[in-house]
C-alpha positions in Angstrom: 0.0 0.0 0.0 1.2 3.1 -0.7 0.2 6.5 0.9 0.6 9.5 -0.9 0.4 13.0 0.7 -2.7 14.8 1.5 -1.8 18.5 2.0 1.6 20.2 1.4 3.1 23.2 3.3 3.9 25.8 0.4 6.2 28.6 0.0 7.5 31.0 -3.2 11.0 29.7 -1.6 13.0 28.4 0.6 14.0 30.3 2.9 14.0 30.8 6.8 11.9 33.8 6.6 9.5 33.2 4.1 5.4 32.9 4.6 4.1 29.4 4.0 0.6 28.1 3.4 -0.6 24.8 3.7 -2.4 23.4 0.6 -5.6 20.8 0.7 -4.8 18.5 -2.3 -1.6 18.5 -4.5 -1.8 20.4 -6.7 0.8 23.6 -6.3 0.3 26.0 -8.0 2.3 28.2 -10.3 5.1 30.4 -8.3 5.1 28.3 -5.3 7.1 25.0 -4.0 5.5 22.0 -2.2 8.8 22.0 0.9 7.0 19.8 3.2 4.0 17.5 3.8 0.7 19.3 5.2 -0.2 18.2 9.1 -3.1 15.7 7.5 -0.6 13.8 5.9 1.8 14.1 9.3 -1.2 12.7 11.3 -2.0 9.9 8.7 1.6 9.0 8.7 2.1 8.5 11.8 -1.0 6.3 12.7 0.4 4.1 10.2 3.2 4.5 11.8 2.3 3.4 15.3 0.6 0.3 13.4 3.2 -0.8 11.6 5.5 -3.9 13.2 8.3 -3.0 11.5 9.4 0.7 10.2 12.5 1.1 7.4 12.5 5.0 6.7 14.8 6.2 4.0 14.2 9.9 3.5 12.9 13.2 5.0 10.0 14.7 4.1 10.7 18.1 2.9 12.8 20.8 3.8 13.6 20.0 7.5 16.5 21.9 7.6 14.7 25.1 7.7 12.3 25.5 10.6 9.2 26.8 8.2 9.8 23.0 6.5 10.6 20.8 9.6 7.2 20.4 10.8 6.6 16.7 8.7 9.8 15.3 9.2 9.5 15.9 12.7 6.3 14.5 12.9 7.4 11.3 11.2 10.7 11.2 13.1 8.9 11.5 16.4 6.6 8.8 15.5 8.8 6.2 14.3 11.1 7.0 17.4 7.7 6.1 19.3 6.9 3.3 17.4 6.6 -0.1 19.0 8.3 -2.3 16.8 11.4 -2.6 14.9 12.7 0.9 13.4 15.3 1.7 10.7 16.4 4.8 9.0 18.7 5.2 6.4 20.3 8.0 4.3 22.3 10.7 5.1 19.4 12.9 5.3 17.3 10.6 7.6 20.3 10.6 10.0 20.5 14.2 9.7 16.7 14.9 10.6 17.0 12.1 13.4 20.0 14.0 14.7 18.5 17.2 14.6 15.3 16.4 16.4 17.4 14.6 19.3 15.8 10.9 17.9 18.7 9.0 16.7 19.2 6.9 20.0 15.4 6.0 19.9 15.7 3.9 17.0 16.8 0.3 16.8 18.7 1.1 13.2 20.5 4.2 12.1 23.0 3.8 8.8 23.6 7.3 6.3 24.0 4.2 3.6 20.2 5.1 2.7 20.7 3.9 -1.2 22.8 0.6 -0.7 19.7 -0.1 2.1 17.5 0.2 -0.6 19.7 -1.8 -2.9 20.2 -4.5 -0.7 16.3 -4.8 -0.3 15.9 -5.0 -3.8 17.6 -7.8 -3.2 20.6 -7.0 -5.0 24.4 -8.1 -4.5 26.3 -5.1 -2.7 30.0 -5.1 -3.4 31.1 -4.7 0.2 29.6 -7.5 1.2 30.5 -9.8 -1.9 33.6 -9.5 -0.9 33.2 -10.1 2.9 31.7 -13.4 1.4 
């Protein structure tokens, strides 16, 4: 199953100190920048979330580095940090957001190699371990 987003928080950029709007739907219009995902899409997120047995995140989503944009990742972060199963993040980013939000030590997983995770799970032969083999 996959969930796509709601609502998006929008902006004309990105920057710190720019008004943002949060959008019903998807559609963004012209001039403006989807940078993060809307609170309905935070909320529905994380009830999945908190149902889910196992979590593997690779990704933020949006802007988190930028307070107007953290809103979502936070929201996911703090959910799969509360989540009652097994939970892994991978990706520089993912480690990055983790970090920032003070989460990293909540999680039973945390790797920056976010692309060879996904790799791996593909099910594909990773060259560091072929030759550990």
């Amino acid at each position: 199953k996959l969930e796509l987003p709601r609502d998006l928080v929008i902006a004309p950029r990105l920057a710190a100190d720019v008004e943002t709007s949060t959008l019903d739907g998807l559609e963004v219009p012209d001039g403006m920048a989807g940078l993060d995902i809307g609170p309905r899409t935070a909320a529905a997120y994380s009830d999945l979330i908190a149902a889910a047995g196992t979590v593997f995140w690779n990704g933020p989503m949006g802007a988190f580095e930028l307070e107007p944009f953290a809103a979502g990742t936070r929201a996911v972060a703090e959910a799969i940090a509360d989540a009652p199963g097994e939970t892994v993040a991978g990706g520089g980013d993912s480690v990055a957001a983790l970090s920032r939000f003070g989460l990293a030590e909540r999680l039973t997983h945390v790797s920056t190699g976010g692309g060879a995770a996904l790799e791996l799970l593909e099910g594909r032969t990773l060259p560091g371990l072929e030759a550990l083999e």
